[in-house]
C-alpha positions in Angstrom: -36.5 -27.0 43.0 -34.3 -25.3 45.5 -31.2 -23.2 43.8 -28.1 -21.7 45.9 -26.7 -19.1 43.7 -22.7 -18.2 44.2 -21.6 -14.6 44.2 -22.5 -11.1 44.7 -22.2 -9.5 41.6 -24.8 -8.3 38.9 -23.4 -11.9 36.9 -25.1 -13.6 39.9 -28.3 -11.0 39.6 -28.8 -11.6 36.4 -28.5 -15.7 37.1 -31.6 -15.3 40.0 -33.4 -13.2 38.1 -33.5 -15.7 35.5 -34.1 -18.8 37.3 -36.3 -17.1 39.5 -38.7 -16.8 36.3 -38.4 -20.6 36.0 -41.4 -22.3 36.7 -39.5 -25.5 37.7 -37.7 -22.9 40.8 -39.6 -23.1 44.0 -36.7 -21.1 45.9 -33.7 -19.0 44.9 -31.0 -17.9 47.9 -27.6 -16.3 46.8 -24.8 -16.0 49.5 -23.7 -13.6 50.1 -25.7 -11.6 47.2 -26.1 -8.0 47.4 -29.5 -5.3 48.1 -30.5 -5.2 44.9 -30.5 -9.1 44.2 -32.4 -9.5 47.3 -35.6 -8.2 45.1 -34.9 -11.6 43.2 -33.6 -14.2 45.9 -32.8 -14.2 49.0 -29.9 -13.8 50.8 -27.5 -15.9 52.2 -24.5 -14.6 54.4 -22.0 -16.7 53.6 -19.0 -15.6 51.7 -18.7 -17.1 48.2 -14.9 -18.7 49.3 -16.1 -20.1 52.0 -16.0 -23.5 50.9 -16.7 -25.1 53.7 -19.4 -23.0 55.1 -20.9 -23.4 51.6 -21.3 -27.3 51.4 -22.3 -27.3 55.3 -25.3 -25.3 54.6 -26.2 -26.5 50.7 -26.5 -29.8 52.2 -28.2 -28.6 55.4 -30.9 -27.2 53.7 -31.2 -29.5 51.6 -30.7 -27.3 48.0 -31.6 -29.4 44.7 -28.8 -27.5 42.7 -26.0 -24.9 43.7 -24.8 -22.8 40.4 -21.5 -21.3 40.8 -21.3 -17.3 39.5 -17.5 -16.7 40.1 -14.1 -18.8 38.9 -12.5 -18.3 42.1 -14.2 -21.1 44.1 -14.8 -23.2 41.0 -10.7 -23.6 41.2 -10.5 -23.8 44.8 -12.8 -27.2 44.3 -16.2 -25.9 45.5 -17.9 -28.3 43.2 -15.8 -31.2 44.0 -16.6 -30.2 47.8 -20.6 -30.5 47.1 -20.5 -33.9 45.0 -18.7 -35.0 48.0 -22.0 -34.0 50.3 -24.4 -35.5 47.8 -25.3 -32.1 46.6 -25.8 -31.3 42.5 -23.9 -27.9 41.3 -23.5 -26.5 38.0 -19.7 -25.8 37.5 -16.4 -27.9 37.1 -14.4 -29.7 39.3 -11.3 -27.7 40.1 -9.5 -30.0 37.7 -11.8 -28.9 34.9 -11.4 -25.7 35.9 -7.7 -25.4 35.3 -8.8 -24.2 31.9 -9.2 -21.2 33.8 -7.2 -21.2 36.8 -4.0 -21.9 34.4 -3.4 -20.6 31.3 -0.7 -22.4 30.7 -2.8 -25.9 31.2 -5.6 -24.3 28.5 -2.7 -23.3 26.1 -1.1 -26.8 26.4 -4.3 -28.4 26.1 -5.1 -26.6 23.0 -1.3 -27.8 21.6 -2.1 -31.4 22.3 -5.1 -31.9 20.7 -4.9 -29.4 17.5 -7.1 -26.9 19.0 -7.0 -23.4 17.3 -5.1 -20.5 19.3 -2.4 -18.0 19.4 1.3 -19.6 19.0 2.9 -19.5 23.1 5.8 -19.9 25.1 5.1 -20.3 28.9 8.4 -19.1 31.1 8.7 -19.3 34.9 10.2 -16.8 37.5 13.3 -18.4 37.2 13.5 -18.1 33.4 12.9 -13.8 33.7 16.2 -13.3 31.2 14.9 -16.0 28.8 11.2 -14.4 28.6 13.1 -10.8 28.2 15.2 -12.5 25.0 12.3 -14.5 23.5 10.3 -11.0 23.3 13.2 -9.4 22.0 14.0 -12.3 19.6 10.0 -11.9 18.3 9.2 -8.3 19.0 5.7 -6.8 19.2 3.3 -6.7 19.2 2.6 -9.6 21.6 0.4 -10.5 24.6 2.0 -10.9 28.0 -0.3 -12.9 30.5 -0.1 -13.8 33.9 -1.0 -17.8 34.6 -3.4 -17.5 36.8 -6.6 -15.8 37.9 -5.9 -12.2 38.2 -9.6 -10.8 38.2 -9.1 -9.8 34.9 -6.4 -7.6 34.6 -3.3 -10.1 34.3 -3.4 -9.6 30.1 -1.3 -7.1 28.7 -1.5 -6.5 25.0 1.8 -4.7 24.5 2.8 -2.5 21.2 6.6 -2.1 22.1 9.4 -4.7 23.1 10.0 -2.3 26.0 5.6 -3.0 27.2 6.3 -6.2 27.0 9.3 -6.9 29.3 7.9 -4.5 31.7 4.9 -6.8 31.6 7.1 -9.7 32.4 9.1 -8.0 35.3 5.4 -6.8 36.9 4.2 -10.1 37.0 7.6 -12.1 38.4 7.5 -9.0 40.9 4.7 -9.7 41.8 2.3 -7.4 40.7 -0.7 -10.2 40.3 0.6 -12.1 43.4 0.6 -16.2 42.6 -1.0 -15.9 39.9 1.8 -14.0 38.0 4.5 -16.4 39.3 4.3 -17.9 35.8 3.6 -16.4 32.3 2.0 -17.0 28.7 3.9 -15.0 26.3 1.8 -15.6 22.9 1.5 -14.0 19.6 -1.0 -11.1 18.7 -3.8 -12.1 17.1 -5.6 -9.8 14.4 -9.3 -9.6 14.0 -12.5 -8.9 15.6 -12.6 -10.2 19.6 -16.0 -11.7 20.8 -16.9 -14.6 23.1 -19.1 -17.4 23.0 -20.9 -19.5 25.9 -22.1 -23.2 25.8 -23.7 -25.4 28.7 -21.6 -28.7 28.9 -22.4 -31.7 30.7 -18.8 -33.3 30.2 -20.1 -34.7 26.3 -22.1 -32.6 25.2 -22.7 -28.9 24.6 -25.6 -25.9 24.2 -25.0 -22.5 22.8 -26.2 -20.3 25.6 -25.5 -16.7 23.4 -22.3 -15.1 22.3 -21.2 -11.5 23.4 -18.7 -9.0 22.8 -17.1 -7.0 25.8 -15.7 -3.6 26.3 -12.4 -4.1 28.9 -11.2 -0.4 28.9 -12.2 2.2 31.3 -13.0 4.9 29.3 -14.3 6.0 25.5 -12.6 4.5 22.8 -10.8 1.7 24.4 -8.5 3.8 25.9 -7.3 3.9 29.8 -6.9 0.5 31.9 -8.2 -2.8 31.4 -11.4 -3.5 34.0 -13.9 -6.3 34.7 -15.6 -5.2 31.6 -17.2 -1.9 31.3 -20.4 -3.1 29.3 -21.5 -6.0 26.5 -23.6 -6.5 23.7 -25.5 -9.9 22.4 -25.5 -11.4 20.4 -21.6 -10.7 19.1 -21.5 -9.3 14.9 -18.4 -11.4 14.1 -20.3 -14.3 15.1 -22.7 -15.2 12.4 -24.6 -18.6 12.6 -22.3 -20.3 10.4 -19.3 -18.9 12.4 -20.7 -19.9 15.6 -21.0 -23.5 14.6 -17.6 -23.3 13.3 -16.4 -22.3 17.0 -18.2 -25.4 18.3 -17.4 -27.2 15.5 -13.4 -26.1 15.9 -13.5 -25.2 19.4 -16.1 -25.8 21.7 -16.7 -30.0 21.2 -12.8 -30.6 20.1 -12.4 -29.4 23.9 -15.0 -31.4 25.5 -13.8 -34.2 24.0 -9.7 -33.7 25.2 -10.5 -32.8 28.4 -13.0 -36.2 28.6 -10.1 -38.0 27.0 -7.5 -36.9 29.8 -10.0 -37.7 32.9 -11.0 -34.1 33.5 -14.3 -33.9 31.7 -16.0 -30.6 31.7 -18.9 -29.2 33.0 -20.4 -26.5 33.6 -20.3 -23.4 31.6 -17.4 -22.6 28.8 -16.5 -19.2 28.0 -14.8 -19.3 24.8 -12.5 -15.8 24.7 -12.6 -15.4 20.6 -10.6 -13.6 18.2 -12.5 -13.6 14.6 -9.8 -13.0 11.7 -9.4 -14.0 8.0 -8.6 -17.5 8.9 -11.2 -18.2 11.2 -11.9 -18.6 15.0 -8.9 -19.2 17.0 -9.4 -19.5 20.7 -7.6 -16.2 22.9 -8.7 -18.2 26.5 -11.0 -20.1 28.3 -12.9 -19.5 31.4 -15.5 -21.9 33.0 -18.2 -19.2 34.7 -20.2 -16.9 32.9 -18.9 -13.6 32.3 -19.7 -10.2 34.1 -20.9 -8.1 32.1 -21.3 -10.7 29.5 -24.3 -12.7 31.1 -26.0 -9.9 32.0 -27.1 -9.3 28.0 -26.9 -13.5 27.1 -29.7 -14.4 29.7 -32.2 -12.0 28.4 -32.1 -13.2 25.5 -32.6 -17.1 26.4 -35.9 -18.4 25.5 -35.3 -22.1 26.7 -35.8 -21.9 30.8 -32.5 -21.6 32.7 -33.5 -24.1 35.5 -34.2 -26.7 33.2 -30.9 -26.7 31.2 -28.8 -26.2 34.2 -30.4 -29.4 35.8 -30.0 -30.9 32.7 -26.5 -30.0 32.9 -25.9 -31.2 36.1 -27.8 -34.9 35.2 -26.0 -35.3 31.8 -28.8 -34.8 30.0 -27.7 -32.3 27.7 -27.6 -34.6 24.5 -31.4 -35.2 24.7 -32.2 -30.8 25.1 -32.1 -28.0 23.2 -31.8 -24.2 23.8 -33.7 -21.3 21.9 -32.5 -17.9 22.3 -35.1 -14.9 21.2 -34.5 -13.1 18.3 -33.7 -9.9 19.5 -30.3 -7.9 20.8 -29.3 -6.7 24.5 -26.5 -4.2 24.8 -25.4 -3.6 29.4 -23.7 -0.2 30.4 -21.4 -0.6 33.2 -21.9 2.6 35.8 -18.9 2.2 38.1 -17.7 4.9 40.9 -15.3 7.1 39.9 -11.7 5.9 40.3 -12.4 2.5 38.9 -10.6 0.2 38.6 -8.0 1.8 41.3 -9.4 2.5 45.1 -13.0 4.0 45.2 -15.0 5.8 47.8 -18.1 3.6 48.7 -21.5 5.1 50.0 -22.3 7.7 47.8 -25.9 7.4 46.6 -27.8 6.6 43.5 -31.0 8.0 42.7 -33.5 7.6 39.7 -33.7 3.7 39.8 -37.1 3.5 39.3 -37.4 5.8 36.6 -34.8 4.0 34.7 -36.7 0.9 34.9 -39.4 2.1 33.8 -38.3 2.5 30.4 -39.6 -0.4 28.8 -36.9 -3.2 27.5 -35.2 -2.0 30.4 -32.9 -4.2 33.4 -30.7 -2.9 36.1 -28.3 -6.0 37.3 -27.0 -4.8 40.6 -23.3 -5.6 41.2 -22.3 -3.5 44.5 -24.9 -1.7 46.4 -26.2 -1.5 49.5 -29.9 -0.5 50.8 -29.3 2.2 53.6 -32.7 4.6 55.2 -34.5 3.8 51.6 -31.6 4.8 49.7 -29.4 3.5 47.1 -25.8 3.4 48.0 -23.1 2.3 46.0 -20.6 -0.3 47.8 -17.7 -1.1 45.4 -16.2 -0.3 41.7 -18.7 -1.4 39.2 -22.0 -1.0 40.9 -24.6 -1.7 38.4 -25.4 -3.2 34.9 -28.2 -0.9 33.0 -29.1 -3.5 30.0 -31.7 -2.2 27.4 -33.0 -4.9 25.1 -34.7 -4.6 21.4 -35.6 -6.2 18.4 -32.1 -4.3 17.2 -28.6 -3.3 18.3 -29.5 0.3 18.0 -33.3 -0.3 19.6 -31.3 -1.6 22.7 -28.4 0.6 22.5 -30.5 3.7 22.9 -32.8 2.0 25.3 -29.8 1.7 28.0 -28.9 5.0 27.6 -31.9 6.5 28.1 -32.2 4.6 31.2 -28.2 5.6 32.1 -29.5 9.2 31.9 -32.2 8.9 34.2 -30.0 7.7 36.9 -28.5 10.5 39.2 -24.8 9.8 40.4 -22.3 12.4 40.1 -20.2 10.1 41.9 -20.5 7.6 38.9 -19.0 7.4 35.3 -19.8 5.0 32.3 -18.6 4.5 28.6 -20.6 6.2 26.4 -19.5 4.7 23.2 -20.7 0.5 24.4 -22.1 -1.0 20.5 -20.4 2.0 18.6 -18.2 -0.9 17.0 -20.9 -3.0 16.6 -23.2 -0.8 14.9 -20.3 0.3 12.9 -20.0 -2.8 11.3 -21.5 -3.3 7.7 -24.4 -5.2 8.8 -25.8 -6.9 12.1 -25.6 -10.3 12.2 -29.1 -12.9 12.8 -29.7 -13.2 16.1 -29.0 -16.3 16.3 -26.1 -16.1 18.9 
């Protein structure tokens, strides 16, 4: 089988490193990729928004399957484009993928069929002074959110009334361009976040892993929100009997609505999770993997990627199963200093090899460039150092021992990714 990998980010590493291990993979290209995923597949120079460009040469080359890393041209109909030219892909059509691209669809969605999530009020640019009262009316804490796809940083979790309607006004000014011209003002949610991802084939559905993400920049959750700054699998809040409650509660009640209205899904669902005393209740979807979430979910998967994402992509998900191993993966984030504002690209990072070395040891390459011999970074977050274990703490210190052998004074990392975790009374079976 021929696989076309989407993106350039250490998501889409970690995707061809995984399928490149499958025996049922002859070839693995990602466009545009970056240096370090070109030890793992080979590169492709086409942009991953440039739709048409994309199906031209999927179907040129004849590729068996095309899996989609990003959201961005999931929504702008990449899929749809590719059925169109007889060519498989693993993702949703951009109708599907509303549950993404919109957050007021997902919400509404979630209203209409009994689905578990945060109360909501949706308000458009024209209804600025009736956002500003209904925040005042409810005070805070509450969670502004920009419609759209804002890379990430479009949520703002705001402790004051005064957060909150500056929120509002930085979205309707602008601030997150189209995708802020609408908003999601919902209520706050106590209890443990964590996220959970299933393979669907538009009925049916296969725990891939859960994960739990760290957004903020810096130690302690503190500083801006980011693209994630590192992950742990499989997620403490989500026990075995919790997962199947997300599924249960969640996961297939979705399938099922969005098969109902016309728009079934497939692909990959990204259940956002908050975990409190009354159960799951769903904080948002996305349809992709996450970054850095899949770079500690696929190490963990025992079941051979290239075999359930065909299976996805034939329907023939009701008939398979998917194993995970029994062990934990925990991914530092190394980004270049001044993320997530501008950054200074070329600096270079040495050590690579000796941090791989370590063993239970991966580095997921999300923005660098190969330059004389040398590593050079070429963006904000720039790798994914992942250290795996038969225990949190095993892979916890496995990452950081491989963090430390990297030189890059131009580079900075949390040090505190799994502190939570391991705080917790007990780790959970690794069964998610």
């Amino acid at each position: 089988m021929r696989v076309l990998v989407v993106g350039s980010g250490a998501r889409e590493h970690a995707l061809c490193w995984s399928l490149a291990a499958s025996p049922l993979v002859k070839t693995v290209r990602c466009a545009p990729g970056n240096a370090g995923i070109a030890r793992d597949a080979e590169l492709v120079p086409i942009a991953a928004e440039a739709i048409d460009e994309l199906v031209g040469y999927a179907r040129a080359e004849r590729m068996d399957l095309v899996v989609v890393g990003p959201e961005r041209p999931l929504v702008l109909g990449l899929v749809d484009r590719l059925a169109e030219a007889g060519v498989r892909a693993v993702g949703p059509s951009a109708a599907a993928a509303r549950l993404e691209g919109s957050k007021a669809f997902a919400k509404a969605l979630c209203a209409r069929h009994g689905i578990p999530t945060a109360a909501f009020r949706v308000f458009e640019a024209s209804e600025q002074a009736a956002a500003r009262a209904f925040i005042e009316e409810h005070g805070a804490p509450v969670v502004v959110k920009a419609d759209g796809l804002a890379a990430g940083k479009g949520v703002t979790v705001a402790g004051t009334v005064e957060e909150a309607v500056a929120a509002v006004e930085a979205a309707f000014g602008g601030a997150f361009g189209e995708a802020g011209a609408r908003v999601v003002i919902e209520e706050f949610l106590e209890g443990e976040e964590a996220s959970l991802f299933a393979l669907c084939d538009g009925r049916d559905a296969l725990l891939l892993g859960t994960a739990q993400d760290h957004k903020r920049a810096f130690d302690g959750d503190r500083g801006p929100n980011t693209g994630g700054m590192g992950a742990c699998s499989p997620a403490p809040p989500l026990t075995p009997a919790m997962v199947e409650r997300v599924m249960a509660e969640i996961v297939r009640p979705t399938l099922a609505a969005m098969a109902a209205e016309g728009t079934p899904f497939r692909g990959i669902l990204y259940a956002g999770l908050m975990i409190g005393a009354d159960g799951p209740k769903l904080v948002e979807f996305n349809v992709r993997m996450g970054d850095p979430e899949c770079q500690v979910v696929l190490p963990r998967l025992m079941t051979d990627l290239g075999q359930l994402l065909l299976g996805a992509a034939d329907g023939m998900l009701g008939r398979m199963s998917a194993r995970l191993y029994p062990t934990h993966a925990l991914g530092v984030v190394l980004a270049t200093r001044g993320y997530p504002g501008p950054v200074e690209r070329g600096s270079e990072l040495r050590g690579l090899e000796a941090a791989e070395a370590i063993e239970g040891v991966l580095l997921f390459h999300a923005a660098t460039r190969r330059e004389g011999g040398r590593w050079l970074a070429d963006g904000g977050r720039v790798l994914t150092v992942v250290g795996t274990g038969t225990s949190l703490a095993e892979a916890r210190q496995r990452a950081y021992a491989a963090v430390d052998r990297i030189d890059w004074p131009e580079g900075y990392c949390r040090r505190d990714i799994g502190e939570r975790a391991l705080a917790a009374a007990s780790e959970p079976k690794a069964g998610g």
